[in-house]
PLY file of the C-alpha trace (Angstrom):
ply
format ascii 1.0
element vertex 82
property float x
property float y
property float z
element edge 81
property int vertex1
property int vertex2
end_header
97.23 88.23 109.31
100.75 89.09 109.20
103.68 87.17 107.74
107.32 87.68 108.48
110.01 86.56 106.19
114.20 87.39 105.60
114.89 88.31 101.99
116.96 85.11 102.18
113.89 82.90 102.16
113.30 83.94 98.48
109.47 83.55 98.73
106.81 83.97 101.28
103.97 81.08 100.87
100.30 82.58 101.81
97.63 79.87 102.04
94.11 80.78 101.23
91.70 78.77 103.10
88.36 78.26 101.89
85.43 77.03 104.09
82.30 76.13 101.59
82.56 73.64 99.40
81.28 76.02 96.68
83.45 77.26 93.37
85.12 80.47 94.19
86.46 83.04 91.33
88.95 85.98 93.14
91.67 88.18 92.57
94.80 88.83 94.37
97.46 91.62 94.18
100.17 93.13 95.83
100.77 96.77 97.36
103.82 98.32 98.35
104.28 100.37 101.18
107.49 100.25 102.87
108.62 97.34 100.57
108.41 98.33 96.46
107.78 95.85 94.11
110.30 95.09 91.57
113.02 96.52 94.14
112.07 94.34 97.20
109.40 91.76 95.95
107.24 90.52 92.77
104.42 92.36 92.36
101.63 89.89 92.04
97.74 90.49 90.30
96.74 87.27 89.47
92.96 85.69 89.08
92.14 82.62 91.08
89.78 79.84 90.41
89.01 77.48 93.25
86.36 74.47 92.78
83.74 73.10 94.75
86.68 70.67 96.11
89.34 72.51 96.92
90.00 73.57 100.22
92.79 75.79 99.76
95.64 77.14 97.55
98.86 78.13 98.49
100.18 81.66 96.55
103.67 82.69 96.52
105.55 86.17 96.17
109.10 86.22 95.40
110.93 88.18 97.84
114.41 90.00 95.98
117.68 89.29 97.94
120.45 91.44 98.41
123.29 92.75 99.87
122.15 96.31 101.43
121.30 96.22 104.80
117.44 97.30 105.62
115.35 97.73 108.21
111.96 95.61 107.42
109.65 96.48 105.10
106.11 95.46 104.50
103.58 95.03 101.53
100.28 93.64 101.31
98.27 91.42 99.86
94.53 92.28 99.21
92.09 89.30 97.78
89.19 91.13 95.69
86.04 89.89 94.21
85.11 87.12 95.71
0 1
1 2
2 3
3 4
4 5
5 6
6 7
7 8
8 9
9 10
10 11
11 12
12 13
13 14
14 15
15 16
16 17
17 18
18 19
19 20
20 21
21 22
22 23
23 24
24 25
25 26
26 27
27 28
28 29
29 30
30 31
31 32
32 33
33 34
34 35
35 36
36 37
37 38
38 39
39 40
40 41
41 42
42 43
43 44
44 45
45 46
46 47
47 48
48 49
49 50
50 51
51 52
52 53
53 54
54 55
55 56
56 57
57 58
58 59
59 60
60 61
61 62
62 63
63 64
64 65
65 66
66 67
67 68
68 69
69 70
70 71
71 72
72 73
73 74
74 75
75 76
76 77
77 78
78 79
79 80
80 81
């Protein structure tokens, strides 16, 4: 999938969908590649715990804002583990 956001959003919202009604452990992170983190967005590596219940979760990455024109940039975001 591919998201598209302007810096002026301040976050981009990724929702996770999960189809089994089974408990889920996962990681996420972020990885640069046009976009670095700290400069352009928060770098993200966060575990994730989903029950038997939940269908999905919504993660967010904060997107920096500011003043310098750029052309876009992109960084990823790999789940791991499941």
């Amino acid at each position: 999938m591919h998201y598209s956001v302007v810096e002026s959003n301040g976050t981009v919202e990724l929702t996770i969908v999960k189809k089994q009604p089974v408990r889920m452990e996962f990681g996420y992170r972020t990885i640069g590649d046009t976009a670095l983190a700290v400069k352009d967005y928060t770098h993200k590596d966060e575990i994730i715990v989903m029950e038997a219940d939940e269908d999905e979760r919504i993660i967010k990455i904060e997107i920096e804002d500011d003043d310098e024109w750029e052309p876009d940039l992109d960084f990823f975001v790999e789940l791991y583990d499941p």
